[in-house]
N, C-alpha and C positions, 0 to 999 in steps of 0.2 A: 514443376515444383515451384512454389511462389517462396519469392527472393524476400528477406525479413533483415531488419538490423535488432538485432539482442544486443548490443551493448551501445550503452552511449559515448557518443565518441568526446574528445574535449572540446574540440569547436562549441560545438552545442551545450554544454556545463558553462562554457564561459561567458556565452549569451546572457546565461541568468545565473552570474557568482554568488550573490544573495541567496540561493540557493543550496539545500545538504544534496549532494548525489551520493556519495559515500561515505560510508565512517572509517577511517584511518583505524587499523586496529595492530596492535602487535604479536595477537595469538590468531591462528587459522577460525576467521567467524564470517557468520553469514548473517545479514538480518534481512531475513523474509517479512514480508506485507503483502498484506489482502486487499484487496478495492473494492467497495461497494455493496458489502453487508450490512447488518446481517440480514441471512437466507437462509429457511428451513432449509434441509437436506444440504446443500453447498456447506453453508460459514459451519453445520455439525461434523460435518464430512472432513472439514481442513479441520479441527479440533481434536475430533478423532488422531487422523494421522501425527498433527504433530504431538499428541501424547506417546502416541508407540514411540517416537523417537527422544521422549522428555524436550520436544522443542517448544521455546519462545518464540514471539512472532508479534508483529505490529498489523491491529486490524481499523484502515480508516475506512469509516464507515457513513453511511448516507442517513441522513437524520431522521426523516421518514422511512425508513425499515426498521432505525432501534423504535421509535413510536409503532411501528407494526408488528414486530418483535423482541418484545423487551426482555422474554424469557433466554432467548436466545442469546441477546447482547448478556446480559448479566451471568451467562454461563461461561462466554469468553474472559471475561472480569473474574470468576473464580477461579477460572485455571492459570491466571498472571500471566495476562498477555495482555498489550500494552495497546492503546484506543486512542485516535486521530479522528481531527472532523475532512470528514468530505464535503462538505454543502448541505443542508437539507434535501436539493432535490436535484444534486450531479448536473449542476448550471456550470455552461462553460463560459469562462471566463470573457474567451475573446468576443463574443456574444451578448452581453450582460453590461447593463449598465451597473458603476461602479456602488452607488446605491443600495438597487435591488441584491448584486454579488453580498456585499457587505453585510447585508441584514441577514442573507442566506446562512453563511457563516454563523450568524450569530442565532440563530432557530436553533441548527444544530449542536452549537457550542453548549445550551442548554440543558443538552440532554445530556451532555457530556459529565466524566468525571475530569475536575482538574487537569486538563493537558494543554500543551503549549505547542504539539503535533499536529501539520494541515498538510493537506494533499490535495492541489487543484485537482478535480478532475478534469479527463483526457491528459492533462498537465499541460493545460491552456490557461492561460492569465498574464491579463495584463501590465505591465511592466509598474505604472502607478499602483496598480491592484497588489499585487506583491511587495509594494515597499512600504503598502500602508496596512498590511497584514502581518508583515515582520514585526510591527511594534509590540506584538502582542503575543505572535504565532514562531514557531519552527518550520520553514517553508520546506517540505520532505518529499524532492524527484527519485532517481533511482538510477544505480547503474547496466542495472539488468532488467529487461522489456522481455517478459516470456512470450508477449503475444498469445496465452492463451483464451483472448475473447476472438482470435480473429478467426474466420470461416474460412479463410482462404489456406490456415495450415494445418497441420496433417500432427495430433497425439504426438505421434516421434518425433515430427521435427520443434514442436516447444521442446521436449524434451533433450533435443539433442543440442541445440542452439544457446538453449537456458545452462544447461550444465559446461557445455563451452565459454561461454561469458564468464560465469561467476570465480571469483576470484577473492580471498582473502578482502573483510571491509566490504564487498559487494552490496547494496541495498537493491535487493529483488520483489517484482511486482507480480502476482498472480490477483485474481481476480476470485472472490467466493457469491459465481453469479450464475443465473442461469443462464446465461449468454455463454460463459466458457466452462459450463459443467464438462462437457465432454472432454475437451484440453487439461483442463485442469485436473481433473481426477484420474487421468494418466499420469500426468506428468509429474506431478507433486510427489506421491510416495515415490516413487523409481529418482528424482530430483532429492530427497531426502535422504532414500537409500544412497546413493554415490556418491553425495556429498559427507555424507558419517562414516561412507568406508576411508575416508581420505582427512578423518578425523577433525574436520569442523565440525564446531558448536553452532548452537541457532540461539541467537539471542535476541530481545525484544526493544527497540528504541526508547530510552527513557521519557516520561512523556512530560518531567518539570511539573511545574506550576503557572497555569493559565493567568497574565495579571491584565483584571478589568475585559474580558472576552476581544471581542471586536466590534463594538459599537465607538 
């Protein structure tokens, strides 16, 4: 059975305090996010589910898939759920000169509506790169890691490790990719069921006002 950590521990949040990993909240909530939509069949599939539940949701998205589906992006925008930039093209940080990152940011800022929401992806970024993205940005990690892209885990066990973690304020990560189709569309309804029996809400990250992108 491969060994996973679903939650983040605080060592690690304090590394980069600059940083949102949780929302404080004072009523039982959950704010669930998607990585790296939009995706036919996936980002319509998490859409779906979270209407049967009347849930909100935070979807950062990769900027070259809204330019390859924009029907799709603008479907998550009608149903009021709330849009982060991922990069244009899921450039990781620790990799990327500071430069090229910055410009990446700002491709898909573009496309973006108004929001003040980023999500490194892998949630790799550099320490410079993150302090000069704040001026502009909401730097948005998570308290709960479903691990549903990884191959090494097994439907039930996101499922059971995700639903273990989440806790009141949680900010949870699932993936609407073809990479964690299989993890994910297990997990998520059965993840949404147990979560609503236990009568948390699913609310979506405010996403502000974007001032001057990131250039």
């Amino acid at each position: 059975m491969a060994f996973f950590f679903h939650k983040v521990t605080p060592i690690l949040r304090s590394i980069y305090p600059e940083m949102t990993w949780r929302i404080p909240s004072s009523e039982p909530t959950i704010y669930l996010t998607f990585d790296d939509g939009p995706i036919p069949e996936a980002t319509e599939f998490v859409l779906q589910e979270l209407a049967n539940f009347e849930a909100k949701a935070t979807f950062f998205c990769i900027g070259d898939n809204i330019r390859k589906h924009p029907s799709i992006f603008q479907q998550l925008l009608a149903q009021g759920h709330s849009v982060g930039n991922h990069t244009f093209n899921h450039l990781k940080g620790w990799n990327t000169d500071d430069e090229t990152y910055f410009a990446n940011v700002a491709q898909c800022q573009d496309l973006l509506p108004p929001t003040r929401l980023f999500r490194p992806p892998y949630g790799r970024i550099r320490k410079r790169q993150a302090a000069y993205l704040k001026e502009h940005h909401q730097l948005i990690m998570w308290d709960v890691l479903t691990g549903d892209y990884s191959p090494s885990l097994k439907p039930e066990q996101v499922l059971r490790g995700t639903t273990k973690a989440c806790e009141s304020g949680s900010l949870v990560v699932f993936h609407d990719s073809i990479k964690a189709w299989k993890n994910m569309s297990y997990a998520l309804p059965r993840t949404l069921d147990y979560l609503a029996e236990r009568n948390f809400k699913f609310a979506a990250l405010p996403m502000g006002n974007a001032e001057g992108g990131s250039r």
